[in-house]
N, C-alpha and C positions, 0 to 999 in steps of 0.2 A: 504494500500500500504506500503510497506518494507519502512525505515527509506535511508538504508544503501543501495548503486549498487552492483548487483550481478558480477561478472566478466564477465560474457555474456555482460551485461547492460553496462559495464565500454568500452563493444570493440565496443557496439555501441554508446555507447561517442563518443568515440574517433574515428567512422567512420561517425558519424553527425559530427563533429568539420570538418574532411577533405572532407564531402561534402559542408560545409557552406563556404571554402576555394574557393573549384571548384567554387561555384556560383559566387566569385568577380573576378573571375583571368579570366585576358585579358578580360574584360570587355565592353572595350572602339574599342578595334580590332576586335572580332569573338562576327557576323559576321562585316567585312571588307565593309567601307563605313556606309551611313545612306540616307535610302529612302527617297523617296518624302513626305510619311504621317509620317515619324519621325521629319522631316526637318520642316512640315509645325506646329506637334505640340510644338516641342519644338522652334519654333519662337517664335508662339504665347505664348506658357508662359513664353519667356524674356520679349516681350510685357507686357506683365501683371503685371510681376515681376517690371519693371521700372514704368508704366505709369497706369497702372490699366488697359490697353484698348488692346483690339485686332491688329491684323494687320492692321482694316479698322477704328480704331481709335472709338469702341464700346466700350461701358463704361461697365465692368463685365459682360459680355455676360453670358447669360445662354447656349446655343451653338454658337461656336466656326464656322464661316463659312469659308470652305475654298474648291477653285474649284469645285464649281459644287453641293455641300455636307456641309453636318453641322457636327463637330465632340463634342461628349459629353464632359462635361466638368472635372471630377470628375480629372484625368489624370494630365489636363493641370494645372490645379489649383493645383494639388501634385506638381508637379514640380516646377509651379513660386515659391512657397516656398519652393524648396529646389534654385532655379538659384538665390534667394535672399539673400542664406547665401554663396553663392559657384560662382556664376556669368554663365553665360550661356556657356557649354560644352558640347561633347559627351558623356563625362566617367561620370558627374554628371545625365545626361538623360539615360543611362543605366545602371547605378547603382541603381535607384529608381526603374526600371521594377526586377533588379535579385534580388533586396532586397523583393519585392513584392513577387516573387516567391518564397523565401524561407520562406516566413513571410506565405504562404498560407502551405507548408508543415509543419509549426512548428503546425498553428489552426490544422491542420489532425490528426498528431501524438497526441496535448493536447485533442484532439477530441477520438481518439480510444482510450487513457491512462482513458477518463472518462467515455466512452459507457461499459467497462471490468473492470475498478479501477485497470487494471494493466498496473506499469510503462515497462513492457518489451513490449506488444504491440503494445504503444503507439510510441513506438522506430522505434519498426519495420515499423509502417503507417508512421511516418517520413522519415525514408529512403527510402520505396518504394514512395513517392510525389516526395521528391527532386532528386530520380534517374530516374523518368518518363519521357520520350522525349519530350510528349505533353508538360508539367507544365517548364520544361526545358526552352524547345524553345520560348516559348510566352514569359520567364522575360528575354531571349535576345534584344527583339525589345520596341521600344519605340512607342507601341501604347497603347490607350484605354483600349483593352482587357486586358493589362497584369495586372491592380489592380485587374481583375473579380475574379480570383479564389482565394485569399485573402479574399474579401469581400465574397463570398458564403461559405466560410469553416469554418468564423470565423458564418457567420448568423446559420450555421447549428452548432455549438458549442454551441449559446446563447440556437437554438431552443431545441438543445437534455438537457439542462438546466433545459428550462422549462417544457417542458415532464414528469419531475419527478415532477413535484408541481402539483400539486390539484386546483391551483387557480396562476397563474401569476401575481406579482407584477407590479406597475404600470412602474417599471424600468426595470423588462424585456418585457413588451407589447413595452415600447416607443422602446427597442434596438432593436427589430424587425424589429419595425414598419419603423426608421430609417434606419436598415442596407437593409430590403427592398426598399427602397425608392434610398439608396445610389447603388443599385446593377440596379435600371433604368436609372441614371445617368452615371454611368460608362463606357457602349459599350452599341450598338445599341441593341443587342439581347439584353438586358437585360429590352428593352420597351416591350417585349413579355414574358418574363423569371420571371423578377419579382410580375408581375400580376398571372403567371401562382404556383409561388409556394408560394403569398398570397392564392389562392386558395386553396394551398392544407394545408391549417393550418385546414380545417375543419374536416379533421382525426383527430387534437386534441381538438373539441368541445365537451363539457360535461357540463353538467349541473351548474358546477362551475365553467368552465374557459370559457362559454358563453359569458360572459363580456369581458375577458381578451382577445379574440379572436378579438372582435367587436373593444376594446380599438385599439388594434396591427393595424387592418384595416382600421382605424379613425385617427392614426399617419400615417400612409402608405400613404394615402390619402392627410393628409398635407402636407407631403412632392413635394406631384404631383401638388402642385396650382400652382406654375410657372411653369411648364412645360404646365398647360391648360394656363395659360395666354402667352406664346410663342407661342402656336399652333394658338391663336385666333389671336393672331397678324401676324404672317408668315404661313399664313392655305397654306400647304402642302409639306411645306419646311424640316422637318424632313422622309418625304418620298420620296423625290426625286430620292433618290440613290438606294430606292429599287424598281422603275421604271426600273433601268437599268440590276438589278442583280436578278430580278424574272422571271420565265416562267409563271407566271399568267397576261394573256394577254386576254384584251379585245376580241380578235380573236378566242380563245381557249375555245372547249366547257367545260363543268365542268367538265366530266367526264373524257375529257383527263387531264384537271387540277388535277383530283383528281388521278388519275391514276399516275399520273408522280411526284404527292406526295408520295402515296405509296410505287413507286421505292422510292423516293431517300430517304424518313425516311427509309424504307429498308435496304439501301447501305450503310448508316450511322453506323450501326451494323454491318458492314460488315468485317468477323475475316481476310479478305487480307489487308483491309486497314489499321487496327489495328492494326496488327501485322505483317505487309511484307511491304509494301508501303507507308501508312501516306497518306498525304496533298502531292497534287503532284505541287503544288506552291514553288518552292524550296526557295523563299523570306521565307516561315513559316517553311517548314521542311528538313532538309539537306536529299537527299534519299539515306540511306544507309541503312536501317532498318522501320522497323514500329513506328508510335508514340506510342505503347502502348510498358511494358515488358510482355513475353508470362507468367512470373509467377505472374504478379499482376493479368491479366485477367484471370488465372488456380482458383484464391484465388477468385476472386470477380463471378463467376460463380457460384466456389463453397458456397459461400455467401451468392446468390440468391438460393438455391438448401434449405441452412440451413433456411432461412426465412421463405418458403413456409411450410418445414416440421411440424417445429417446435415453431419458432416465428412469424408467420402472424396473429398472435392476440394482436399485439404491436405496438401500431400506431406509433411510433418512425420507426417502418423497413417499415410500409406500404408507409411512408412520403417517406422514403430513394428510396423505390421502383418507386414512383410516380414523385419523383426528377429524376431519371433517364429519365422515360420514356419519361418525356416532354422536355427534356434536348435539343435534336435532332430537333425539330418543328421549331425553325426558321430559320435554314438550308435547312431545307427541303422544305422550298418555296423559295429555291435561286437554280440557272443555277447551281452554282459549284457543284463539286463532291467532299465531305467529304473536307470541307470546315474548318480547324485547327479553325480559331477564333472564327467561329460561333457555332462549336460544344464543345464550352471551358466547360461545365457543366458536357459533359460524363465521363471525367477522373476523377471530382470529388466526381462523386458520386459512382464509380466505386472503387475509394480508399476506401470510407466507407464503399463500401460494401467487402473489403477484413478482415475487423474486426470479423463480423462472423463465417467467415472461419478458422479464424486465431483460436480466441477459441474453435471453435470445433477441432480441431487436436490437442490446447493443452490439452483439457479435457481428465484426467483418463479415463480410459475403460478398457476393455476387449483388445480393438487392441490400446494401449496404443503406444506402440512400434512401431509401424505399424507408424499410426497417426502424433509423432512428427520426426521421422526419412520423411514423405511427407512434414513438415511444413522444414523442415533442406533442402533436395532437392529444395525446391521450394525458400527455401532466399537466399539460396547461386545460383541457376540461375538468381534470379534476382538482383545480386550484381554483378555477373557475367556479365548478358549482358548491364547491367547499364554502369558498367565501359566502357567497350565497345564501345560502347556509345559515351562515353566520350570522349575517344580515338581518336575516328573516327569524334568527332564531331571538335576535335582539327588540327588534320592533313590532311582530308579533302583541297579538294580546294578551294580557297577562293570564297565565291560566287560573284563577282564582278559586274556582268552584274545584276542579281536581286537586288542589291543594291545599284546600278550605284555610284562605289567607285573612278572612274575616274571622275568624278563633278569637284573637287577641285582644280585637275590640269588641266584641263581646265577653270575653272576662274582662277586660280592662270595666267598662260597664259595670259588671256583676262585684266586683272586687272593691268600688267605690260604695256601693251601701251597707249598711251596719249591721244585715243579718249574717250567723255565723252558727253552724257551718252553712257552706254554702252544698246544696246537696245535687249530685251528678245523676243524671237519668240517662240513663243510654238503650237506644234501641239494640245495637250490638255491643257488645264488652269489649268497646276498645276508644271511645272519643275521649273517655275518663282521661287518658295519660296528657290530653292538650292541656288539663289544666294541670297537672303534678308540671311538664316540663315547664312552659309559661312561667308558671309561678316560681319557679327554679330559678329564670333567667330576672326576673324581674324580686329577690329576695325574700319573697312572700310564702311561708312556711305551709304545706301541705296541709296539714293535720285543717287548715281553714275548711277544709273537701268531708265532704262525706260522700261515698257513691252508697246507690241506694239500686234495688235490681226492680224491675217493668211493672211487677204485680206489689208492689208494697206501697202500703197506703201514706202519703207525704204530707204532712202535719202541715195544719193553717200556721201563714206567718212563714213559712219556711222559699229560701230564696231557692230558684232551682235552675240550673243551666241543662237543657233537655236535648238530645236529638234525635232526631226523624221521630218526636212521640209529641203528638197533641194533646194540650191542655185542656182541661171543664174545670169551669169556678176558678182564673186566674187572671190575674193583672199581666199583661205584657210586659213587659216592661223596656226588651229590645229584640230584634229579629232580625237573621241574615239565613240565606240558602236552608243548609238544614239543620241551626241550631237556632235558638229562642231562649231568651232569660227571662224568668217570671217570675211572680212570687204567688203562692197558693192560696187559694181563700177558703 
């Protein structure tokens, strides 16, 4: 690799530096507001941060329980140490998702700088990650999912490492073994994801990295002993939540089971959603465009085309191939349609695959000319509609309602008059935690809260912040979307 930046290399400096800009700015505002599972995680890890314990007063939980649901821990525990040196805020809970997300295009770009040995590629795979909607939007929000593509980019950086050794050191079997282990931990899909591309380390079995295999999935394994000793202690508790979000029902024969998989892994590839539509939850995706660019998916196509020809006797592309494919599986036993968090692995393995491509169009030839004037069309559309993007990702309107960014002034409201407690009515068991955080960030001691559950009868005189549950015999007293603050009569 060249000592010295080429001028090309110098302007993609200098357009990494003003994407690494875009990712801090307005951080804390867009999007406008903070959901229920942002609220509820970044509670728990000021909890933690202070006290060591959960919301319900759990000593280091291995999952994180909250309404209904257990949330992984990997997330919550980044942040109590970062709420530990910064104290518990928004801008500090969404800096740590867009820091993540930039941290996962920098592994892509050092990722294709090593898969080529050249620093201009490598550039390029940087700037098509950090200008991608998909990778975008997930380090907006403060959940779980936003460490995953971080931790999978850098696991596939150690594995393309090891790929070139004859025998794996016992210091990259354990970073495997660990960074798989860490990618079970992080978001739910990754209790199916991470097993699934242990599995696929056996493309690189050979005679001498036999061991080193065996070692990797011997670390991997240690990692999973507290999670077997949670499951033996709460048997069924980490599946509760995909009781509510599967079409695999006791009712249903296999074959429509297996049928209504088929669609939706199907659908999952589907170039309208990729590229026109996205995630139609507009909490994940703003719709103004697709979460993919039309030229990273032109490059990563072209990608898979060059593997097949050429390189499908390299078990490094066959892995890359097989990381794709299984990317989409545990989406595909869920009700949603192309579902942003659960399908977080396709854009990643969809950037590695535009490396291929990338050197093949820079490769001398015969259609020399031809070849880098397609690789020039294709960076500048996807700078092009990147910015774009950006743009619209700015000016937009604010999502309010999928954020419910009117919370605070209705506690703010509620928290000015003199009844106390003030008591919590929730149609589901989970708005409760807007006012624990809230009132966290604003110094206002919990215990003001009473939650109270749908059928108990709420004492006259008593203040109450309600949602999605209508009042009889109440003063209003303020109303927004779907909460209401009243007092009882």
């Amino acid at each position: 690799m060249k000592a010295r930046l080429s001028r090309i290399e110098l302007l993609l400096l200098a357009a990494s530096l003003l994407l690494a800009f875009v990712y801090f700015k307005d951080v804390p505002n867009n999007p406008v507001g903070f959901f229920v599972d942002e609220a509820s995680i970044a509670y728990n890890a000021h909890t933690i941060s202070q006290h060591l314990t959960d919301e319900y007063g759990a000593f280091l939980p291995l999952y994180f329980r909250a309404f209904g649901e257990y949330k992984s821990p990997v997330y919550i525990y980044a942040l109590s140490a970062v709420f530990w040196f910064t104290g518990p805020s928004i801008y500090a809970s969404r800096l740590l998702s867009a820091a993540a997300g930039l941290l996962a295009a920098v592994f892509l770009g050092l990722l294709g700088a090593r898969i080529t040995r050249r620093r201009l590629i490598g550039w390029l795979v940087f700037l098509f990650a950090a200008l991608t909607p998909w990778i975008f939007e997930i380090s907006r929000l403060v959940f779980e999912v936003a460490l995953f593509p971080a931790t999978l980019a850098l696991f596939l950086l150690v594995l393309h490492t090891a790929s070139k050794k004859e025998s794996w050191s016992w210091r990259i079997a354990s970073a495997l073994g660990v960074l798989l282990g860490a990618m079970f931990y992080t978001y739910s899909v990754g209790r199916l994801l991470s097993p699934l591309f242990a599995l696929g380390l056996i493309f690189f079995v050979s005679q001498k990295r036999f061991r080193s295999v065996l070692l990797t999935w011997a670390i991997m394994g240690l990692t999973l002993v507290p999670f077997a000793v949670f499951t033996m202690r709460h048997p069924g508790a980490l599946g509760e939540r995909f009781k509510h979000v599967t079409f695999v029902k006791p009712e249903h024969t296999r074959t429509q089971i297996l049928v209504r998989f088929v669609q939706n892994y199907a659908g999952n590839f589907s170039p309208r959603s990729w590229l026109v539509s996205g995630d139609p939850e507009p909490r994940h995706h703003l719709p103004v465009m697709g979460s993919l660019l039309i030229g990273v998916v032109v490059l990563a196509v072209l990608g898979v085309g060059v593997i097949i020809l050429w390189r499908s006797s390299e078990t490094w592309w066959r892995f890359i191939l097989y990381g794709l494919a299984v990317s989409p599986l545990p989406a595909s036993l869920t009700l949603d349609h192309f579902h942003t968090l659960r399908l977080i692995g396709i854009p990643i393995f969809l950037l590695v695959l535009t490396v291929p491509a990338i050197e093949f169009l820079l490769r001398e030839g015969k259609r020399d000319f031809v070849r880098r004037a397609s690789l020039v069309v294709l960076v500048i559309s996807i700078l092009v509609q990147g910015a774009f993007f950006q743009w619209r990702f700015r000016v937009s309107m604010p999502r309010e309602d999928a954020f419910d960014s009117y919370y605070q002034e209705l506690l703010a409201t509620a928290l000015r008059r003199p009844e106390r407690p003030i008591t919590l009515l929730d149609k589901t068991p989970a708005a409760y935690v807007y006012a624990f955080w809230y009132s966290t960030l604003n110094n206002v001691d919990v215990n003001n809260f009473r939650r109270a559950s749908q059928d108990e009868q709420i004492e006259t005189g008593s203040l109450v912040i309600s949602h999605e549950l209508p009042c009889t015999n109440c003063e209003i007293i303020a109303e927004r979307g779907q909460f209401r603050v009243y007092v009882q009569k």
